[in-house]
C-alpha positions as CSV (number, residue, x, y, z in Angstrom):
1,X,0.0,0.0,0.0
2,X,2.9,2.3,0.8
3,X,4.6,2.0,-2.8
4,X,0.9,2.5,-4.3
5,X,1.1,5.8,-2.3
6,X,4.4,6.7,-3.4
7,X,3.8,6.1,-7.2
8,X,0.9,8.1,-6.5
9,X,2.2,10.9,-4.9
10,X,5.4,10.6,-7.2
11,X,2.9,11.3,-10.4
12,X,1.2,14.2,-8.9
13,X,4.4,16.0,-8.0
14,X,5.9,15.4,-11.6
15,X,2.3,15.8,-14.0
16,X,3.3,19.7,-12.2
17,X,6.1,19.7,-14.4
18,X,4.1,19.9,-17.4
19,X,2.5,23.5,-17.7
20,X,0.5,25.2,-20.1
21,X,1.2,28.9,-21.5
22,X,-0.8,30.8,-20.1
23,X,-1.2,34.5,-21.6
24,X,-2.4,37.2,-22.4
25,X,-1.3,38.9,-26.0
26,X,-1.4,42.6,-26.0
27,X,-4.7,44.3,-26.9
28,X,-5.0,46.8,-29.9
29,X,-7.5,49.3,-28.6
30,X,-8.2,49.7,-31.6
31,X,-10.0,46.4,-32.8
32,X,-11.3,45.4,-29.5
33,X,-15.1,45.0,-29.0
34,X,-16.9,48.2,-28.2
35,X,-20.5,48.3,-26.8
36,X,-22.1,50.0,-23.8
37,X,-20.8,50.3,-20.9
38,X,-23.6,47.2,-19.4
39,X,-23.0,45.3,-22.1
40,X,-19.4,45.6,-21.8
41,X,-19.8,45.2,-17.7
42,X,-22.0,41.9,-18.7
43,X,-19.3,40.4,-21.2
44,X,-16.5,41.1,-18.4
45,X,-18.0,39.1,-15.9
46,X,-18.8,36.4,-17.6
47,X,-17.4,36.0,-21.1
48,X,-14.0,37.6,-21.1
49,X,-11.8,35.2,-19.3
50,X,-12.3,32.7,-22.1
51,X,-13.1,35.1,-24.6
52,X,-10.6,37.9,-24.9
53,X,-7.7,38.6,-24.4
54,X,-7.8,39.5,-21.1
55,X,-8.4,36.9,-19.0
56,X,-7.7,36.9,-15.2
57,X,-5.9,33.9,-14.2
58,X,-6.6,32.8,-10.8
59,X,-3.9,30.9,-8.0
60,X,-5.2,27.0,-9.7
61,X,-3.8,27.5,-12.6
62,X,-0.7,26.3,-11.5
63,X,-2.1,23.2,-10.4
64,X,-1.8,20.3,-12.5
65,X,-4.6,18.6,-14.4
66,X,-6.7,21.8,-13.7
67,X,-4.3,23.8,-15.4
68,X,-4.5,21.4,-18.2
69,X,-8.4,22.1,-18.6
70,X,-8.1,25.5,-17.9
71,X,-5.7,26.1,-20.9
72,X,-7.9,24.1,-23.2
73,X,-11.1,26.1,-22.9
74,X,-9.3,29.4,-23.1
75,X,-7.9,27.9,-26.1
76,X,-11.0,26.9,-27.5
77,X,-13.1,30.1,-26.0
78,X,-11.0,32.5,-28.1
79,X,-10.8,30.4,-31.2
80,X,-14.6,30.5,-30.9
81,X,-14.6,34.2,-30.2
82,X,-12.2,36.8,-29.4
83,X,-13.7,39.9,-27.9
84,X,-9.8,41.5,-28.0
85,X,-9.8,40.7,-32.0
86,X,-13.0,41.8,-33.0
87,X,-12.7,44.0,-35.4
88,X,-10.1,42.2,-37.6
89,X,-12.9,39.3,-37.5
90,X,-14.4,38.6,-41.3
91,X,-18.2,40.1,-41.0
92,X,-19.7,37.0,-42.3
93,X,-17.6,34.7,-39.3
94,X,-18.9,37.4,-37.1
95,X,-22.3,36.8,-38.0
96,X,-22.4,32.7,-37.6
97,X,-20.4,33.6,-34.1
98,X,-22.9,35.8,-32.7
99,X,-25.6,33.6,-33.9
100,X,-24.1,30.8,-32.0
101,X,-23.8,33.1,-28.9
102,X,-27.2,33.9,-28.5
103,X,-28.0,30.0,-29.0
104,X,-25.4,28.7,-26.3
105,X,-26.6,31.6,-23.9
106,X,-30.0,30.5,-24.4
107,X,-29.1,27.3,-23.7
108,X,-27.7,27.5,-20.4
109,X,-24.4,26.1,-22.3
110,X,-22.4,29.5,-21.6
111,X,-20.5,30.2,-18.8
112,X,-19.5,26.5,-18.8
113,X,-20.9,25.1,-15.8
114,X,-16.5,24.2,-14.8
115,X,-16.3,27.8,-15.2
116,X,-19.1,28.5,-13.1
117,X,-18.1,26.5,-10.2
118,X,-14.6,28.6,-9.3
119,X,-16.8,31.9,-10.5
120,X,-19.7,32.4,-9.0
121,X,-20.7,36.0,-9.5
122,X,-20.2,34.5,-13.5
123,X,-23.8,33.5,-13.5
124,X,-25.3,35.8,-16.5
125,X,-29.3,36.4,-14.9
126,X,-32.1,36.6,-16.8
127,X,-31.5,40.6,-17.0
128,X,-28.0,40.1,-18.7
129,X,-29.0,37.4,-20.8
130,X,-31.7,39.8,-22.3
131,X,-28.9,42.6,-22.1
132,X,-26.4,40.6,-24.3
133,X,-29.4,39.6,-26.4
134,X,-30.3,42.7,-27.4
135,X,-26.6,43.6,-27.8
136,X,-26.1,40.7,-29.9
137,X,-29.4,41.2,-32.3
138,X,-28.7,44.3,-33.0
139,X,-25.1,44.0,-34.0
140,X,-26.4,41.2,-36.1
141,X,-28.5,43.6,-37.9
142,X,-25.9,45.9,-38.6
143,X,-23.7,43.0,-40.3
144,X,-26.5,42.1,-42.4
């Protein structure tokens, strides 16, 4: 039982070896998402860690396989949608992306519910899913 605990304890210290990148890249004011200031408050809470370039990283992730998720839905988050790179984003990719915004938000799919655990005051309420509604049908009129 002892060795099982070593071996153990042995792969926990060493899977710390292996660490994602976490970073931000420098924002260009320029290109960056403007809105209101409640959508923009909105989007902050609950959208901009994985979806911008200006995510806060908390104390876990340096802590290995957390870390490991972490990394991957950031990844994935701006690759969906980069609030930071918005307006270097083709119109018609912009479009399909807000579309699917208002779908996953509707669906209770966005903030992922991992996300939500660690970040309570994440939770988008009724009132801010209308808010970011709105925000997002009207900028889908303009594109189209």
């Amino acid at each position: 039982m002892k060795k099982i605990a070593f071996w153990v304890l042995g792969i926990a210290i060493a899977i710390q070896l292996i660490r994602p990148d976490f970073q931000n890249t420098p924002v260009d004011e320029t290109i960056v998402l403007k809105a209101d200031a409640q959508v923009m408050s909105v989007l902050q809470k609950s959208c901009y860690d994985c979806h911008s370039q200006e995510t806060n990283f908390p104390w876990y992730r340096n802590i290995a396989p957390v870390s490991w998720v972490m990394a991957d839905h950031i990844n994935l988050g701006r690759k969906a949608l980069d609030f930071s790179n918005w307006g270097n984003m083709d119109p018609k990719i912009k479009l399909e992306r807000l579309e699917r915004a208002k779908q996953v938000i509707y669906n209770h799919r966005m903030p992922k519910q991992e996300y939500l655990m660690m970040h309570e005051n994440a939770v988008l309420t009724q009132k801010e899913k209308k808010v970011l509604e709105q925000f997002f049908d009207s900028e889908i009129h303009t594109l189209n």
